[in-house]
BALOBA-1460 file (C-alpha; in Angstrom, 3 decimals):
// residues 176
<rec num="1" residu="x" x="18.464" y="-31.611" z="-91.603"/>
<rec num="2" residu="x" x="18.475" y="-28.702" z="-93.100"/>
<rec num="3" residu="x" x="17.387" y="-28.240" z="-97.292"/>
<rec num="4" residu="x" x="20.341" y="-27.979" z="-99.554"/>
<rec num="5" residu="x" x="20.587" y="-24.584" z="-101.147"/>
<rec num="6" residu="x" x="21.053" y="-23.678" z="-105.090"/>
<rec num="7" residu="x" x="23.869" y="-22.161" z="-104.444"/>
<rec num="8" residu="x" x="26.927" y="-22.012" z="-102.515"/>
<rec num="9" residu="x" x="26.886" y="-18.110" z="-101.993"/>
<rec num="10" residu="x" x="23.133" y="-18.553" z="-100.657"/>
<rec num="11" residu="x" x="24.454" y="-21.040" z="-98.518"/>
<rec num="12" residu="x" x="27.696" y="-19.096" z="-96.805"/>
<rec num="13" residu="x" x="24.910" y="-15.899" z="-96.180"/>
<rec num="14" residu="x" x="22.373" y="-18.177" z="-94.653"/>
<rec num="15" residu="x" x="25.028" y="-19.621" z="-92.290"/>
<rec num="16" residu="x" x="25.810" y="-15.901" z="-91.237"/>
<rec num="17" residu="x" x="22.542" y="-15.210" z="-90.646"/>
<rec num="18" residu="x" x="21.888" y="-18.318" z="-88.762"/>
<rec num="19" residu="x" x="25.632" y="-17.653" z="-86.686"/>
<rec num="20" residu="x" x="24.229" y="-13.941" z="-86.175"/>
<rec num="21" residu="x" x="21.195" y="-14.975" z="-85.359"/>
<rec num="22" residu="x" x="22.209" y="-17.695" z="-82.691"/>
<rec num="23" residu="x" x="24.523" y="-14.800" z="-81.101"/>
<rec num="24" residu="x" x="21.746" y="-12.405" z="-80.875"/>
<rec num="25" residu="x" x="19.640" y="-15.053" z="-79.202"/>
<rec num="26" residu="x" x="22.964" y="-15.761" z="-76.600"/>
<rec num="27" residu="x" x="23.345" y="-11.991" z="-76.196"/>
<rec num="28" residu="x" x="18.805" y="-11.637" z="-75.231"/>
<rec num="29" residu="x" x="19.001" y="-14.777" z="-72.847"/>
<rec num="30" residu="x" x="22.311" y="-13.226" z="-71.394"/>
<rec num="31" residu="x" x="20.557" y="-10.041" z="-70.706"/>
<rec num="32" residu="x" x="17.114" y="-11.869" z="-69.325"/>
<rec num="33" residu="x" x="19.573" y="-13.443" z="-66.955"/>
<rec num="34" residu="x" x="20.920" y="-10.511" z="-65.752"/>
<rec num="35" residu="x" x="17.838" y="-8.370" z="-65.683"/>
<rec num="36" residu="x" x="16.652" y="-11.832" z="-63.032"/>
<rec num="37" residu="x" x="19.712" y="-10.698" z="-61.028"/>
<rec num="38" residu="x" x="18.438" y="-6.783" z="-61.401"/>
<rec num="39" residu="x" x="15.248" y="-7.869" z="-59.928"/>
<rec num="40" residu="x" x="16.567" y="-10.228" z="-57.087"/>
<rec num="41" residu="x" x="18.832" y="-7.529" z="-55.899"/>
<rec num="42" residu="x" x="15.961" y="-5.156" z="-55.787"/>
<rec num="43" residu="x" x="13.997" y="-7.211" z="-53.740"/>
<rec num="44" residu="x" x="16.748" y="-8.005" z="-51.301"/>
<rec num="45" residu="x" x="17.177" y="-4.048" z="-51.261"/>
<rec num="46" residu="x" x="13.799" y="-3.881" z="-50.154"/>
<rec num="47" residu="x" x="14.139" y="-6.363" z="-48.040"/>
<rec num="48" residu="x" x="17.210" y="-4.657" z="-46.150"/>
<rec num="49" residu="x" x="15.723" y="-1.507" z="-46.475"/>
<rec num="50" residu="x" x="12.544" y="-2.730" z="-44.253"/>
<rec num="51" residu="x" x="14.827" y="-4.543" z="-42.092"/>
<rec num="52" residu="x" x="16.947" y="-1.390" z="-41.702"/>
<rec num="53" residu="x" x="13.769" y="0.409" z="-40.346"/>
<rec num="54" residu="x" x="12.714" y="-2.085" z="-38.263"/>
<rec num="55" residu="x" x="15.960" y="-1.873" z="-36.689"/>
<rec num="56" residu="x" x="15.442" y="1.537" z="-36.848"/>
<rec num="57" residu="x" x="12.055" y="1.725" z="-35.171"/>
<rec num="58" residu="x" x="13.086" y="-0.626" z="-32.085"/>
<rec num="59" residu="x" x="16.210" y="1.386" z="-31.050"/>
<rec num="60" residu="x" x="14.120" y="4.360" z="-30.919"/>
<rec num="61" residu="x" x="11.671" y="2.490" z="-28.949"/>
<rec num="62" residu="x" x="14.574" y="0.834" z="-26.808"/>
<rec num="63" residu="x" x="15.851" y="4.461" z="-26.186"/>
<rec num="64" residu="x" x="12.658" y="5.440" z="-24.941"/>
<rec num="65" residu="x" x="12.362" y="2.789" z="-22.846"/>
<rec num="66" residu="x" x="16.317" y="3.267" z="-21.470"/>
<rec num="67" residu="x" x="14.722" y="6.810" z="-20.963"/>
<rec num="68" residu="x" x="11.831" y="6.369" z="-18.901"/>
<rec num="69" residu="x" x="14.004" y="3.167" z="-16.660"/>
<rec num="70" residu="x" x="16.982" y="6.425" z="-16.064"/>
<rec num="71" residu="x" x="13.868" y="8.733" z="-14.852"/>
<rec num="72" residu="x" x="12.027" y="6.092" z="-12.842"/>
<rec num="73" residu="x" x="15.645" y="4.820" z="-11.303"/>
<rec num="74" residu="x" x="16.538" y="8.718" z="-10.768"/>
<rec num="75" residu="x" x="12.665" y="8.876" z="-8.500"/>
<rec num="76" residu="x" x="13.944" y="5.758" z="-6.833"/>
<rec num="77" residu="x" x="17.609" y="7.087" z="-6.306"/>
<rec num="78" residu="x" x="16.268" y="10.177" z="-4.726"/>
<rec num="79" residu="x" x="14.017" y="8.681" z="-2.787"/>
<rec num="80" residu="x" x="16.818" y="6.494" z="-1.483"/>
<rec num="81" residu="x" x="18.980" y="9.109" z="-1.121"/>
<rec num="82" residu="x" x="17.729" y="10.141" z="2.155"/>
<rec num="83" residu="x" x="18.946" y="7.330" z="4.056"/>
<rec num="84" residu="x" x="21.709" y="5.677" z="2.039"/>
<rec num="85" residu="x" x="23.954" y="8.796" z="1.193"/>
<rec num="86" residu="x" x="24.853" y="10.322" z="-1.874"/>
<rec num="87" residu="x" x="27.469" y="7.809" z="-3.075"/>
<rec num="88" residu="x" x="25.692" y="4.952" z="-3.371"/>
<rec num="89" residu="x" x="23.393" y="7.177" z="-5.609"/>
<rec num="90" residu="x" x="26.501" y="8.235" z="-7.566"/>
<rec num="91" residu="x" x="27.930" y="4.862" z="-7.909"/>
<rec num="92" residu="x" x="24.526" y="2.972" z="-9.148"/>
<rec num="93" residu="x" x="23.669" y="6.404" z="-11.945"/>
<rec num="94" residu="x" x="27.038" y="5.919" z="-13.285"/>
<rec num="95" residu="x" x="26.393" y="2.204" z="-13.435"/>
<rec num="96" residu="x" x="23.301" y="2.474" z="-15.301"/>
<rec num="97" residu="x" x="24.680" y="5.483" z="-17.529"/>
<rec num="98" residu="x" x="27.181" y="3.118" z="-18.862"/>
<rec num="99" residu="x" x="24.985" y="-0.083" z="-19.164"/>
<rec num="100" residu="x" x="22.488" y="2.086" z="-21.134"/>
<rec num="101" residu="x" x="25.407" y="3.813" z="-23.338"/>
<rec num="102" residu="x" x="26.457" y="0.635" z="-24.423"/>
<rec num="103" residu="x" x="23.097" y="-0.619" z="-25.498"/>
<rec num="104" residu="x" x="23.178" y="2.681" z="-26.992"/>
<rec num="105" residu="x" x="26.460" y="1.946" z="-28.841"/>
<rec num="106" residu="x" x="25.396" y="-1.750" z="-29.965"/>
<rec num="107" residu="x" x="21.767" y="-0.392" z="-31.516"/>
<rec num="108" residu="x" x="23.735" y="2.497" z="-32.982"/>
<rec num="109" residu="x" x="26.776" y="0.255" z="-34.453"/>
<rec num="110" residu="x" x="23.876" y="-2.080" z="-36.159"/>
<rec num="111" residu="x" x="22.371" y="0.642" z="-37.873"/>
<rec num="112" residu="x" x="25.589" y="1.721" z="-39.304"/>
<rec num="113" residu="x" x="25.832" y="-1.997" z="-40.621"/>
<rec num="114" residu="x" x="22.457" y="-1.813" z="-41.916"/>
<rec num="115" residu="x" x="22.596" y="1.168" z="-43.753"/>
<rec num="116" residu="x" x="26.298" y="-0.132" z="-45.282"/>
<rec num="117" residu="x" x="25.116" y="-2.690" z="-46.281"/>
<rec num="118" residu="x" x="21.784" y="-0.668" z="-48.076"/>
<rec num="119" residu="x" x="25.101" y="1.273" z="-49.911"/>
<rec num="120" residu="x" x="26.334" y="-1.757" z="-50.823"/>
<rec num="121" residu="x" x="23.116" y="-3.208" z="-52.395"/>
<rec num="122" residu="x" x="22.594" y="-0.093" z="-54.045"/>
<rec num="123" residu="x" x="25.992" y="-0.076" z="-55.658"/>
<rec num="124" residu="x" x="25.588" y="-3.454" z="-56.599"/>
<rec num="125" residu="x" x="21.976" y="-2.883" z="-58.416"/>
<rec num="126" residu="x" x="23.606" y="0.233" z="-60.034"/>
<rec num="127" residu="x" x="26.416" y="-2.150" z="-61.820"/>
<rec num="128" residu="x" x="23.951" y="-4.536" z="-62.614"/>
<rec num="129" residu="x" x="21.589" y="-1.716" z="-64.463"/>
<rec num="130" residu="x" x="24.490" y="-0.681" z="-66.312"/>
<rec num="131" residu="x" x="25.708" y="-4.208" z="-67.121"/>
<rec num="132" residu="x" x="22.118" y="-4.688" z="-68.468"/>
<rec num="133" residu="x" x="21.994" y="-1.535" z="-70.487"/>
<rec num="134" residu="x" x="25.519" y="-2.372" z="-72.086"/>
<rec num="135" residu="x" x="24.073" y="-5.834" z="-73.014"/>
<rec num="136" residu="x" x="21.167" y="-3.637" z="-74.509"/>
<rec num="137" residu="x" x="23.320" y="-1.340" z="-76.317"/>
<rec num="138" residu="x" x="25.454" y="-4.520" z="-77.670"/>
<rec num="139" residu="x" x="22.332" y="-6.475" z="-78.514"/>
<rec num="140" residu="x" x="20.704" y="-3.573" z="-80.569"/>
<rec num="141" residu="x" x="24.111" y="-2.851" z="-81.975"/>
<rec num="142" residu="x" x="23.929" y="-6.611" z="-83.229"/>
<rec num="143" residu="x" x="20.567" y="-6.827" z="-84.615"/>
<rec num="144" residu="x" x="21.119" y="-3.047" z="-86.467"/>
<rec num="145" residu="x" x="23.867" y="-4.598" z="-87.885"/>
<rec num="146" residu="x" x="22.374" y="-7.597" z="-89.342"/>
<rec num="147" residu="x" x="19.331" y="-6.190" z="-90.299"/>
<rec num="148" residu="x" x="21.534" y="-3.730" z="-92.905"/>
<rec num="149" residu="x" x="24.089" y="-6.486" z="-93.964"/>
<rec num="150" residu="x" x="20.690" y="-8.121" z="-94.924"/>
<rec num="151" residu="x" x="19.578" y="-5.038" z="-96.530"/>
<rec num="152" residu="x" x="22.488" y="-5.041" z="-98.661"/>
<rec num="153" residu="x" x="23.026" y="-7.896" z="-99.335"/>
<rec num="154" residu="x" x="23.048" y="-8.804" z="-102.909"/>
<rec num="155" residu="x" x="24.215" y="-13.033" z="-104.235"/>
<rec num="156" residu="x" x="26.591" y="-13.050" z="-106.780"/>
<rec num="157" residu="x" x="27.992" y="-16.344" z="-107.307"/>
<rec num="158" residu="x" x="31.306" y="-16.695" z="-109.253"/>
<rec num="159" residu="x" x="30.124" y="-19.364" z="-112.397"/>
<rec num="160" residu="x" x="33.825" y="-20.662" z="-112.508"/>
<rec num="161" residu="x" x="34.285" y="-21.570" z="-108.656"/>
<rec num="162" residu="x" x="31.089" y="-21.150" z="-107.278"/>
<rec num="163" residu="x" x="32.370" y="-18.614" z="-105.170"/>
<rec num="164" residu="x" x="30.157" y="-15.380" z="-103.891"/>
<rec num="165" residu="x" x="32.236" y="-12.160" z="-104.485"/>
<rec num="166" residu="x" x="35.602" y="-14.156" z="-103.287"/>
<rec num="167" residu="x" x="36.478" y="-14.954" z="-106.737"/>
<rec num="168" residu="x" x="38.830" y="-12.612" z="-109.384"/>
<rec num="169" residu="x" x="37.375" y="-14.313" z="-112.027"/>
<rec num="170" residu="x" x="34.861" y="-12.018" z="-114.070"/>
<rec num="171" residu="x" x="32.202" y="-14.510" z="-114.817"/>
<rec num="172" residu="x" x="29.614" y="-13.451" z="-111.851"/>
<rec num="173" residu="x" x="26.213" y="-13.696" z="-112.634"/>
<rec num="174" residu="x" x="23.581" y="-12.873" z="-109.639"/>
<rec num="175" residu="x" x="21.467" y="-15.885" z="-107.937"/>
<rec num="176" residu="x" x="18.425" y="-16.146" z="-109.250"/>
């Protein structure tokens, strides 16, 4: 339990200070928690990000690799050329072109997904670093604030209701 003050006006400022005091505390715990989710968004950035150029990395290495099968199927085309005519050769090219433009087309559409959903990460962390410096801003705000309506502070209590600075009265005398 908490000690019983002299005075009532001593009393109604330490409840404001303890209210104030217990917001400020809400308003720092509020912004640890978001600064957590700042900090688990920027790892799973990072962790898209590497993803991203892993994808990266293997569809240039699958390209590569379509490359070299089109040259060494070309060789084998041309070599086959001689006795099975120039359709077949035709036909089986424009087979592979396609096969290899839509592996193309897949690698390529999940690097677009990759990088929107980097963008969308990115956007994400940016709200969350402004969130955080508004709960900042609001938190300083709050503890400026306190720390001058303690500054001026000064307890007058009211000797005919007990009152501090609430009464009309004109007996006031200052806590002591």
């Amino acid at each position: 339990m908490e000690a019983q003050s002299d005075s009532p006006g001593e009393n109604h400022s330490n409840k404001t200070i303890q209210i104030l005091t217990e917001k400020i505390i809400k308003l720092e715990n509020l912004l640890k928690i978001k600064e957590k989710e700042l900090k688990e968004s920027e790892t799973k950035n990072e962790e898209l990000e590497k993803s991203w150029k892993t994808k990266e990395s293997e569809f240039i290495q699958n390209l590569k690799k379509a490359n070299r099968k089109i040259d060494e199927l070309q060789k084998e085309l041309k070599r086959k050329q001689n006795s099975a005519g120039q359709t077949k050769m035709d036909d089986t090219l424009l087979q592979l072109k396609e096969s290899l433009e839509t592996e193309e087309d897949q690698h390529f559409q999940e690097l677009q997904l990759a990088k929107i959903k980097i963008k969308n990460l990115e956007n994400e962390l940016t709200k969350k670093e402004m969130e955080i410096l508004q709960l900042r801003e609001i938190t300083n705000e709050k503890i400026t604030n306190l720390e001058e309506s303690l500054k001026g502070m000064e307890y007058h209590v009211c000797i005919h209701c007990g009152k501090n600075a609430g009464c009309f009265s004109s007996s006031f005398m200052p806590d002591l």
